[in-house]
SERO-4910 file (N, C-alpha, C, O; in steps of 0.05 Angstrom, whole numbers):
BEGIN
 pado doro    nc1    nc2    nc3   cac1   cac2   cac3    cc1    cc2    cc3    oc1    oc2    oc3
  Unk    A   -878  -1505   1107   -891  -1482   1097   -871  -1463   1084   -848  -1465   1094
  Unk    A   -874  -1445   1064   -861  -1440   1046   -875  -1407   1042   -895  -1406   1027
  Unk    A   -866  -1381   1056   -880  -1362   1046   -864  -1351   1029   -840  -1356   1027
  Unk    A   -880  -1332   1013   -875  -1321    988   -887  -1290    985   -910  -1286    995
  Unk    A   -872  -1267    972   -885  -1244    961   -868  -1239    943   -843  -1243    944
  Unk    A   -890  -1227    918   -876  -1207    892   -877  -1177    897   -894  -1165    910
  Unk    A   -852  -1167    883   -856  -1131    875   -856  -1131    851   -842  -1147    837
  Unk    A   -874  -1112    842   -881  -1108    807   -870  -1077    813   -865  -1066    834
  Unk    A   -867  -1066    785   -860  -1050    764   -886  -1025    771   -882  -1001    766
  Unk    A   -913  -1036    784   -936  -1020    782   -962  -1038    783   -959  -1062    785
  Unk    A   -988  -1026    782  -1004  -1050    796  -1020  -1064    769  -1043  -1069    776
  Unk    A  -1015  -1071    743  -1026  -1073    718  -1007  -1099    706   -989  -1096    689
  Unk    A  -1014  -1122    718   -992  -1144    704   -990  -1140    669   -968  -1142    657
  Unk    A  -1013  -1134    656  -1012  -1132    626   -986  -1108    617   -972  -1112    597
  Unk    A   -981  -1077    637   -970  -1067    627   -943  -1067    644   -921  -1059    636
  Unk    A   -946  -1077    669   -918  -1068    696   -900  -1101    694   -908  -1123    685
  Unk    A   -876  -1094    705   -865  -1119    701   -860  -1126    732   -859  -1111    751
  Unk    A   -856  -1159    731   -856  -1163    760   -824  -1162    762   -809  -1177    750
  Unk    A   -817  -1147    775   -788  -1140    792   -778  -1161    809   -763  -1177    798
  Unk    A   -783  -1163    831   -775  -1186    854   -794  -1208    862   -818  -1203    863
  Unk    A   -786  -1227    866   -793  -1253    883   -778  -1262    908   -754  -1269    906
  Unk    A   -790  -1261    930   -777  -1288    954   -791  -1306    951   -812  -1308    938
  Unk    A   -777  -1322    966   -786  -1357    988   -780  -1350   1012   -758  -1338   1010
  Unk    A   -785  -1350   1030   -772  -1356   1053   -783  -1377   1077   -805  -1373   1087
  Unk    A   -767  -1400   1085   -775  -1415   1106   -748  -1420   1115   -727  -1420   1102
  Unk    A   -752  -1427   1151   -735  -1415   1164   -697  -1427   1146   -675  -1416   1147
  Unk    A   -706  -1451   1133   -684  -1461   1128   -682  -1455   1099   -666  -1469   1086
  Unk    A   -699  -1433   1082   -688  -1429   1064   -697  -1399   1051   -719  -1389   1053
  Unk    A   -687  -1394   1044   -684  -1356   1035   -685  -1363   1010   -677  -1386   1004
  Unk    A   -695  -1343    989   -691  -1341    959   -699  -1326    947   -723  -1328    943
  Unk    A   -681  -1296    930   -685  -1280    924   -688  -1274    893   -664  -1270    887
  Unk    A   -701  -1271    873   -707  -1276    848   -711  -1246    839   -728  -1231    849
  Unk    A   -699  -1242    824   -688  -1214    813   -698  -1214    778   -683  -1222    760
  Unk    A   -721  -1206    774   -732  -1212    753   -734  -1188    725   -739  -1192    701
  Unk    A   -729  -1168    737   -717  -1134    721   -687  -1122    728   -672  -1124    747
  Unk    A   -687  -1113    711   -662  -1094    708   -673  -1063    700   -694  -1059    688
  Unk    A   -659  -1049    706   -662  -1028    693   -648  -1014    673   -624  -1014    670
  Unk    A   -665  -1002    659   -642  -1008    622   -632   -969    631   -641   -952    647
  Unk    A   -611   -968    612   -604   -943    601   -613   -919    602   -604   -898    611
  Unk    A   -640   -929    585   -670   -911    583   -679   -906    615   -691   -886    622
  Unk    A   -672   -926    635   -687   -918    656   -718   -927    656   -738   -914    664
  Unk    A   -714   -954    645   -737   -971    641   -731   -991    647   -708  -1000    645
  Unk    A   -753  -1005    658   -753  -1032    675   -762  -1056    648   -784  -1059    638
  Unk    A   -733  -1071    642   -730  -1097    626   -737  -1115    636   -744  -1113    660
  Unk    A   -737  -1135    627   -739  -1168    632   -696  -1168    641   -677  -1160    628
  Unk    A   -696  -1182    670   -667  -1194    666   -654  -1215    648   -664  -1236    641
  Unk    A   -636  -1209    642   -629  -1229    614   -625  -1250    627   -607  -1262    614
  Unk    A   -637  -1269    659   -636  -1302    657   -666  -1294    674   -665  -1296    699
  Unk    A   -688  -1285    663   -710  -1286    670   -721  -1309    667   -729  -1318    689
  Unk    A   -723  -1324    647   -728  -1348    643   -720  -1378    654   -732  -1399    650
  Unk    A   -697  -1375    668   -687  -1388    683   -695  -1389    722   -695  -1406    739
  Unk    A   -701  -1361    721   -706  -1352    746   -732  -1359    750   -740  -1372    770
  Unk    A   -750  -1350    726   -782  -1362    731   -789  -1389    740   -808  -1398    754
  Unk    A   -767  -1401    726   -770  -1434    726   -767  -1443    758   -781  -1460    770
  Unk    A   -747  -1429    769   -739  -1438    798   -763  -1434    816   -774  -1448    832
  Unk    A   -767  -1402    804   -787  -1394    832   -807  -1409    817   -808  -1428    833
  Unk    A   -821  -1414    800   -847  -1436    808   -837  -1467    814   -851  -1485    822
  Unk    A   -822  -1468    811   -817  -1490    816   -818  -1503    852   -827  -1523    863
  Unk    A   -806  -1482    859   -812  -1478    885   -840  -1472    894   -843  -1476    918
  Unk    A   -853  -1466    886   -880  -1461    881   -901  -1481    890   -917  -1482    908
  Unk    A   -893  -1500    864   -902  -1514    854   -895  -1550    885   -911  -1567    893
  Unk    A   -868  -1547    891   -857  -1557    916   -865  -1559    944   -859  -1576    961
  Unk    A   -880  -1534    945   -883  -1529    981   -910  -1542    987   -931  -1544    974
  Unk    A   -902  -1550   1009   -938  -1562   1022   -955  -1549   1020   -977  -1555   1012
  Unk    A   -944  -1519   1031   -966  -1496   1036   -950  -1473   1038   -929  -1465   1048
  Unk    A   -972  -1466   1021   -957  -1437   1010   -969  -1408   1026   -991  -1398   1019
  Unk    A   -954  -1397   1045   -970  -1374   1060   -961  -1339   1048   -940  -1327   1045
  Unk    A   -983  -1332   1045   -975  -1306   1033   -999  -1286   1046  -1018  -1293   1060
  Unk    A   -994  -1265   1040  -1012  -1242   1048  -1015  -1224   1022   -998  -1214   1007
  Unk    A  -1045  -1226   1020  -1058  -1221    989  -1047  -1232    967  -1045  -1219    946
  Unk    A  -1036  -1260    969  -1024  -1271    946  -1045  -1280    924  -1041  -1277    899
  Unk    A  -1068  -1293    936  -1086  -1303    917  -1096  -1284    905  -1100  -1289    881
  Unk    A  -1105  -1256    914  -1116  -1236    902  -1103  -1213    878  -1114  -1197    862
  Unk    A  -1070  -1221    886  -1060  -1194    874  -1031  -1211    864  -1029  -1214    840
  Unk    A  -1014  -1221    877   -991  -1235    873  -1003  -1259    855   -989  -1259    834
  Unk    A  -1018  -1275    854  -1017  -1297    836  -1031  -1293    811  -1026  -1307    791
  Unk    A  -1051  -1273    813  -1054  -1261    782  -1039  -1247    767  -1041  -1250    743
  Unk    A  -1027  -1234    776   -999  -1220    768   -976  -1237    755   -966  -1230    733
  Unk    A   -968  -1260    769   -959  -1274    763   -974  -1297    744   -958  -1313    733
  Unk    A   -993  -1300    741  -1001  -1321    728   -995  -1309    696   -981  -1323    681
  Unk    A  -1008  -1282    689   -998  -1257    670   -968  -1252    664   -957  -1252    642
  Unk    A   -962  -1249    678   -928  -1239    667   -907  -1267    672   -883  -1269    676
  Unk    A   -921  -1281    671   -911  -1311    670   -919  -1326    645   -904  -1339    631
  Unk    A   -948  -1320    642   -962  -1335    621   -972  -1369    630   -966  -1389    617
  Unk    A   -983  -1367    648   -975  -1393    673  -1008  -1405    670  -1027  -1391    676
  Unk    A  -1010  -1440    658  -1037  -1444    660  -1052  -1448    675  -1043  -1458    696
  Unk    A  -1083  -1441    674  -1096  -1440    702  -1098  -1462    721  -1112  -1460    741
  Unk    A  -1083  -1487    715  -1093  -1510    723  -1072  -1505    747  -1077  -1507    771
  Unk    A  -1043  -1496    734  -1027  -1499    758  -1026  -1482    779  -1018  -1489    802
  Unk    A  -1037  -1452    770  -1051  -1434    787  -1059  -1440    809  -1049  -1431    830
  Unk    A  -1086  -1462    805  -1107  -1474    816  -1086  -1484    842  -1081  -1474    864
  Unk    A  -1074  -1511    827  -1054  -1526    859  -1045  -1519    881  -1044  -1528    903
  Unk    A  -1035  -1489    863  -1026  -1469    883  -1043  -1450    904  -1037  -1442    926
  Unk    A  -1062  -1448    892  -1086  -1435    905  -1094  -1450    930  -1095  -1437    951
  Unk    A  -1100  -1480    930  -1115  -1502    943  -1092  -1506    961  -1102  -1516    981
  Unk    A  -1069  -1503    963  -1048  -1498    986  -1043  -1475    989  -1019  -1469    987
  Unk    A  -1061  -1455    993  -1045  -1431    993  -1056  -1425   1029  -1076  -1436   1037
  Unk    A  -1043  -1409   1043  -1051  -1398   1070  -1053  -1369   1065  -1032  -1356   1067
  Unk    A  -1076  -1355   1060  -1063  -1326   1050  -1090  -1313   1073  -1113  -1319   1065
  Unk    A  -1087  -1297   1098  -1092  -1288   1110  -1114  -1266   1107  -1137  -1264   1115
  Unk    A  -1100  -1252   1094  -1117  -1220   1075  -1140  -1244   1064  -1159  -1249   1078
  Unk    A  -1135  -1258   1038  -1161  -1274   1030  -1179  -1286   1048  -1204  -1282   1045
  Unk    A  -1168  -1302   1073  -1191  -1311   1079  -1212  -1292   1101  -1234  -1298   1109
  Unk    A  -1197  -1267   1109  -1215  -1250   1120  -1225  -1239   1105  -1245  -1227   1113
  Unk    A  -1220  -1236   1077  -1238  -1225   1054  -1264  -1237   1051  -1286  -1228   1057
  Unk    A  -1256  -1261   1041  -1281  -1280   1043  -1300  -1284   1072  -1321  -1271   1072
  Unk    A  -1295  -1297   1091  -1295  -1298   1112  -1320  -1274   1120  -1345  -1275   1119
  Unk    A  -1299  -1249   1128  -1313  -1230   1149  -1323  -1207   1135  -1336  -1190   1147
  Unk    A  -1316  -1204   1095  -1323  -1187   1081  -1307  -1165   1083  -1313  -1145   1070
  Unk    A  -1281  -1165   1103  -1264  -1141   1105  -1235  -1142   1103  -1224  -1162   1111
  Unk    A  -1224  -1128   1096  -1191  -1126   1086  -1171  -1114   1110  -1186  -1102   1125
  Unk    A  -1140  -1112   1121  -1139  -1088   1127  -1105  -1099   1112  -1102  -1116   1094
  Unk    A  -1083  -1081   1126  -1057  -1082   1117  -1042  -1098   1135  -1046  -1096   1159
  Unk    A  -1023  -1114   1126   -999  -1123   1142   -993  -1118   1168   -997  -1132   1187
  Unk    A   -982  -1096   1165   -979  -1076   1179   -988  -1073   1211   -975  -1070   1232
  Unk    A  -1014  -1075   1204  -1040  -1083   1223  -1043  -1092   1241  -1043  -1084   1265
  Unk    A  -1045  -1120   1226  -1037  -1150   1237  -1015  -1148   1247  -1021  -1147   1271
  Unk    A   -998  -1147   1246   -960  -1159   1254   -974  -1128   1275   -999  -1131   1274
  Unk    A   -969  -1109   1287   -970  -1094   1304   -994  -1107   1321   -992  -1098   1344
  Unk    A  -1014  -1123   1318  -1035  -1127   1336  -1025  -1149   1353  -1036  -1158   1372
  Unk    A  -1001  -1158   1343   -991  -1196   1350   -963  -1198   1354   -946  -1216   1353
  Unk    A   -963  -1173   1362   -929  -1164   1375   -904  -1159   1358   -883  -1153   1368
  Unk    A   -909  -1163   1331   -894  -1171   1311   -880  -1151   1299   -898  -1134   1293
  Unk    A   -849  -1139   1289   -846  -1116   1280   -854  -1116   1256   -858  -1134   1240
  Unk    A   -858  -1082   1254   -868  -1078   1219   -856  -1078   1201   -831  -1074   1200
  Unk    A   -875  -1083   1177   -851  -1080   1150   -832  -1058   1151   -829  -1038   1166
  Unk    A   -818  -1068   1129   -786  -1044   1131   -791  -1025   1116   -775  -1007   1114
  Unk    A   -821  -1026   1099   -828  -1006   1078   -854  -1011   1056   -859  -1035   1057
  Unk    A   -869  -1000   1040   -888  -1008   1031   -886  -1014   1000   -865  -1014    987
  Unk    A   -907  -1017    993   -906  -1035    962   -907   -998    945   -894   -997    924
  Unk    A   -916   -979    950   -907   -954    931   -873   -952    932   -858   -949    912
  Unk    A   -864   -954    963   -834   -944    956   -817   -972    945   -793   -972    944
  Unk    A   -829   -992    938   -814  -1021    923   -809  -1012    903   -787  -1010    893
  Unk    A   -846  -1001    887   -838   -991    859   -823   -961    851   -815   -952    830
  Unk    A   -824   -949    876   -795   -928    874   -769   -937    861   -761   -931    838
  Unk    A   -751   -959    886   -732   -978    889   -728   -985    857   -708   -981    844
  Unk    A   -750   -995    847   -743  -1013    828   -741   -996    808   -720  -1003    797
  Unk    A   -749   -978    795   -742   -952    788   -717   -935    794   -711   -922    774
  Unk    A   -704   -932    812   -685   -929    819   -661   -953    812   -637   -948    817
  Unk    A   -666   -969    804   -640   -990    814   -639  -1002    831   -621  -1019    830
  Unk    A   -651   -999    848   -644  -1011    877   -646  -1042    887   -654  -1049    909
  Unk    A   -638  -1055    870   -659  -1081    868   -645  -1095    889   -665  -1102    901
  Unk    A   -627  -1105    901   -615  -1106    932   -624  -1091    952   -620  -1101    974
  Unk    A   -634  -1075    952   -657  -1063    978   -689  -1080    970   -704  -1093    985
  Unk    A   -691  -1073    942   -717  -1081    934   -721  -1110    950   -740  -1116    965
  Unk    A   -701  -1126    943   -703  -1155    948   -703  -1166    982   -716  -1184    991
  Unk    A   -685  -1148    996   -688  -1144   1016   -716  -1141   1035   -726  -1154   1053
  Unk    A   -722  -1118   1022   -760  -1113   1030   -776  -1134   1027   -791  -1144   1044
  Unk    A   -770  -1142    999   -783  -1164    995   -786  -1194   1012   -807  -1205   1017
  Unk    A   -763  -1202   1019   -751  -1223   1040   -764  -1205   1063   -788  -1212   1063
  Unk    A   -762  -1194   1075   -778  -1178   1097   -808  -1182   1100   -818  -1186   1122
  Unk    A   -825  -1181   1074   -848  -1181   1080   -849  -1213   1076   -868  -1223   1089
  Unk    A   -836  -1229   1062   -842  -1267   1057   -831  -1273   1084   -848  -1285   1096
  Unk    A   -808  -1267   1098   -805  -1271   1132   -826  -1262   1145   -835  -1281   1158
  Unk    A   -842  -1239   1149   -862  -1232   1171   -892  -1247   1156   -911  -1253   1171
  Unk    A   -893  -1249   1139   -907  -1260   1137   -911  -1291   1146   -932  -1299   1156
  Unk    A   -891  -1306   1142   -891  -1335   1151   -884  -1335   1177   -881  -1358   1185
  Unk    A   -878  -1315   1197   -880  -1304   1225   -910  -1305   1231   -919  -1319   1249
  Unk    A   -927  -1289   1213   -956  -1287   1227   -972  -1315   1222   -991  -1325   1235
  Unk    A   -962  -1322   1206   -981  -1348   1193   -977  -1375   1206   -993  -1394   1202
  Unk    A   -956  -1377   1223   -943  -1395   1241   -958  -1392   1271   -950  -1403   1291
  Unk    A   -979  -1378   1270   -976  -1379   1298  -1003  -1390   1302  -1019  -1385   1284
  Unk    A  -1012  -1407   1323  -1035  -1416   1329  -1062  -1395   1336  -1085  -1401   1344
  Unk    A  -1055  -1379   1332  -1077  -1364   1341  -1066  -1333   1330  -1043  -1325   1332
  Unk    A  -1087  -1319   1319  -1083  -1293   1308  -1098  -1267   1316  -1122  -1265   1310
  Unk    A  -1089  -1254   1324  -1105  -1224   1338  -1119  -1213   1301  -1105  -1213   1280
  Unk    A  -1142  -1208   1302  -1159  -1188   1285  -1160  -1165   1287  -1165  -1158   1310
  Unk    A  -1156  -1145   1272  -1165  -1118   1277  -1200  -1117   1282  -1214  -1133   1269
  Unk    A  -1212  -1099   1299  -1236  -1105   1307  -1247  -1069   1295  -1232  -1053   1284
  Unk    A  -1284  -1062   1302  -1288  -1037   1290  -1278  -1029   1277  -1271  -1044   1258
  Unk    A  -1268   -999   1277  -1257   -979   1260  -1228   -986   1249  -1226   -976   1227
  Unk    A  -1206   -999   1255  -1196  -1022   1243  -1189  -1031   1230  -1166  -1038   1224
  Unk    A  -1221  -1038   1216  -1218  -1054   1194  -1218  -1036   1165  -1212  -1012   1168
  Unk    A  -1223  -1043   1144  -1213  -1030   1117  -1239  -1044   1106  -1240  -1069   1105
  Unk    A  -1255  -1032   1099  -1275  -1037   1075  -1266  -1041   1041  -1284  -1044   1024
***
């Protein structure tokens, strides 16, 4: 199993750029640094973006099963967009995907946060949220950014590993 999360630029793949990528499984870490920030204090394409894209789907494209939290909903359209990525291969990825947030979407008709979950199942919380990423990445910070990032692809393939998962129940939950 092979989990994965992106940080974007902002929440609009047509106009925000995707900033960071992990992998993480226990025997392998991988941090994909996909902006820079220019002069102007604007978020570029890194000048081996193209090289970097290739790896992280490639890896992608590699894992048995791919576990993420809201990846199918928000991370793989994003990426399919600022990738330019055809829907077929999308799809593969989708049909191995383990993404938690989705299937209680579907499932039970309700959403909640990370956050949530990993506190309901003993698990520590993230080190920070997806507004202060796109702070970070704005800032420069793209070594903390990536950091966070690896933080939420580690706790995530923490929750998704386990045989059995605590729900948030009533009030809770997130409509």
């Amino acid at each position: 199993m092979l989990a994965w999360d992106v940080e974007t630029g902002g929440l609009d793949a047509r106009k925000s750029l995707l900033t960071v990528a992990t992998t993480y499984s226990p025997e392998h870490q991988m941090i994909y640094q996909f902006a820079i920030l220019s002069p102007e204090g604007k978020l570029i394409k890194a000048p081996d973006f193209d090289v970097k894209k290739e790896a992280f789907m490639k890896e992608l494209d590699d894992a048995p099963i791919l576990a993420g939290f809201n990846t199918i909903g928000f991370d793989l359209k994003f990426i399919t967009i600022a990738f330019n990525i055809p829907p077929e291969r999308v799809m593969k990825w989708v049909i191995k995907s383990l993404d938690i947030f989705e299937t209680c979407k579907q499932v039970c008709g309700r959403t909640f946060g990370l956050n949530l979950v990993l506190d309901l199942n003993g698990l520590t919380s993230k080190s920070g949220s997806g507004m202060h990423a796109v702070e970070q990445a704005f800032a420069g910070e793209f070594e903390a950014l990536g950091d966070y990032c690896m933080d939420d692809s580690r706790l995530t393939y923490l929750i998704s590993t386990r045989k059995r998962i605590a729900l948030p129940e009533g009030w809770k939950w997130r409509k």
